[in-house]
N, C-alpha and C positions, 0 to 999 in steps of 0.2 A: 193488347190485353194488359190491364195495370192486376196489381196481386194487393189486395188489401190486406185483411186480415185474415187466418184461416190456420190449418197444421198442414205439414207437408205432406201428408199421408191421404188429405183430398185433394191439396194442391198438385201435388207433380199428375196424377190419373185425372183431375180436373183436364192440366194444360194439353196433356198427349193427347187427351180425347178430340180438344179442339181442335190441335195440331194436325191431328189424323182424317176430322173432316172438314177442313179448310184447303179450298182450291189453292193456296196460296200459303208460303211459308206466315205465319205472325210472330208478331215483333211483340215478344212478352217481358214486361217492364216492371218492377217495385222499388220499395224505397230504402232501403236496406245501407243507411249513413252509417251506424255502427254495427252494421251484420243484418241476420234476417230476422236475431229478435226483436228489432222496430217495428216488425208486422205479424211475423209468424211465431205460434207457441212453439213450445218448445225447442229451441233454435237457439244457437248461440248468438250472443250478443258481445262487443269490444267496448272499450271504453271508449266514451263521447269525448265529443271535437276537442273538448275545452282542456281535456287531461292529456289528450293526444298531441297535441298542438305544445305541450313543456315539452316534450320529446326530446331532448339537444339535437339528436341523430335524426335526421325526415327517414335515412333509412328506412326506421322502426316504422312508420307509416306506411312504405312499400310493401314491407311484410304481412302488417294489418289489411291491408289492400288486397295484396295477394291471397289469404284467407276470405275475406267477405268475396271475392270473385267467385272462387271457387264453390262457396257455399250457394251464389246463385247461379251458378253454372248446375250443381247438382239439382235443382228446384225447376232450371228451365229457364231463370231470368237471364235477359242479352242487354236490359239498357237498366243500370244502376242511374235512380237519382237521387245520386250523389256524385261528387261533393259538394256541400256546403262551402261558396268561399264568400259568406259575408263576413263583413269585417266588424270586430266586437266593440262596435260604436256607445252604445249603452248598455249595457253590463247586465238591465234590470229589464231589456224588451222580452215580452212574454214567450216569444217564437224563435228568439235566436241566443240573444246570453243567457237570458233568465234560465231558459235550458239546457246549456253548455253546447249550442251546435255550432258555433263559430270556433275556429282554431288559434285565434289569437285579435287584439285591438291593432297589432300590425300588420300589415299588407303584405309584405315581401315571406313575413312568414306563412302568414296564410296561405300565397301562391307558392311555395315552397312544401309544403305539407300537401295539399292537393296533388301538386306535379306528383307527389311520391305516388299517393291512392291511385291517382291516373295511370301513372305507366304502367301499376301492376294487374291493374284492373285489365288493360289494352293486351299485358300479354296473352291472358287467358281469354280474349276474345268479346269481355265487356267492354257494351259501352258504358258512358258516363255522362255523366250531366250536372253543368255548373248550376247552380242555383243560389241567392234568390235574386237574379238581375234586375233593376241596378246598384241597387242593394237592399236589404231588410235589416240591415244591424242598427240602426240608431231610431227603430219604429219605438210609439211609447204604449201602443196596443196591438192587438191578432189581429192581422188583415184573415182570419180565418172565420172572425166571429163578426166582421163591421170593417166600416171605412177606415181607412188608414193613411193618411198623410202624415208623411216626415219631408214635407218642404222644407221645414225649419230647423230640421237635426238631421239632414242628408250631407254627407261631404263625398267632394270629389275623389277622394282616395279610396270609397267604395268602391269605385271602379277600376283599382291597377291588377289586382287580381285577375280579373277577366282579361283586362290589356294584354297581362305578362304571360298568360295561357294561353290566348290567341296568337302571342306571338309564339309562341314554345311550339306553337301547331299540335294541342293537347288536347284541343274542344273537339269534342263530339255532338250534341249541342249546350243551349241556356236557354234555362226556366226561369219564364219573368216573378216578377212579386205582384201579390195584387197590394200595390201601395200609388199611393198618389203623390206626384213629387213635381209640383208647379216651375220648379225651376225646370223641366226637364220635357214636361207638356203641360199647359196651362188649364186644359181642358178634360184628358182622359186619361184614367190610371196605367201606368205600365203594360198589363195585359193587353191592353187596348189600343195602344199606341205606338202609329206609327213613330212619331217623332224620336221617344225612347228606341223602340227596336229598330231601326234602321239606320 
């Protein structure tokens, strides 16, 4: 069960209900990068990647983490998708810098500010989810609205983030991008592709 938009005052008697007549525990998920005001009214909301990510301390992120956990642990959510660790390739893409959801143009720090959101999230019993593999920072339009290819402003270093996660043993999973990236499959966009995901 994904949680779009709504207040929590339908949502939480929303999810019990399901909860209640479901033979089977569900796995209830939303998107909640800087809190649950990315979906939910009234909710508080942290400041975006892009202010979080100056932080000197990643500390300060754990903290941040450990609050947005908590607030979807109140609501019922178990799988946060988030974090964002694309890396802020172009500054001006509609989806990732143009909005401040990336945490930095560097890598090391990116996976550094995530590891923080992760462990906190992990204490309290969320999960998480790397997003937008293999990456979506250097797109120059919304794979949300249309096609999207960044074959030609895709770099490999979109991808140490995830490397340095997977080795951290931090991944719960990764959400593809729906971007088309010829270097990578010649034929079918990310979501679609085996060669990418495997």
């Amino acid at each position: 069960v994904i949680l779009k938009q709504g207040h929590p005052k339908q949502q939480i008697p929303f999810l019990n209900a399901l909860q209640e007549r479901s033979k089977h525990p569900l796995l209830c998920t939303g998107d909640a990068e800087w809190g649950l005001g990315m979906r939910m009214e009234e909710t508080l909301s942290f400041p975006r990647n892009e202010l979080m990510g100056k932080a000197k301390t990643p500390f300060l992120l754990f903290l941040a983490g450990k609050e947005i956990g908590q607030q979807c642990r109140m609501v019922g959510v178990h799988l946060n998708f988030a974090p964002v660790v694309d890396v802020n390739i172009n500054p001006a893409c509609p989806v990732i810098g143009g909005i401040e959801r990336s945490f930095s143009s560097h890598p090391t720090t990116v996976t550094a500010h995530a590891a923080e959101v992760i462990r906190a999230n992990k204490k309290l019993g969320i999960l998480c989810s790397l997003k937008h593999f293999p990456g979506h920072g250097s797109a120059k339009s919304d794979s949300h609205l249309g096609f999207t290819d960044v074959s030609e402003t895709w770099q490999k270093t979109e991808l140490l983030p995830y490397q340095q996660l997977i080795e951290q043993k931090a991944v719960d999973i990764i959400m593809t991008a729906h971007v088309f990236n010829k270097k990578l499959d010649p034929k079918y966009p990310a979501t679609l592709s085996k060669k990418t995901t495997h």
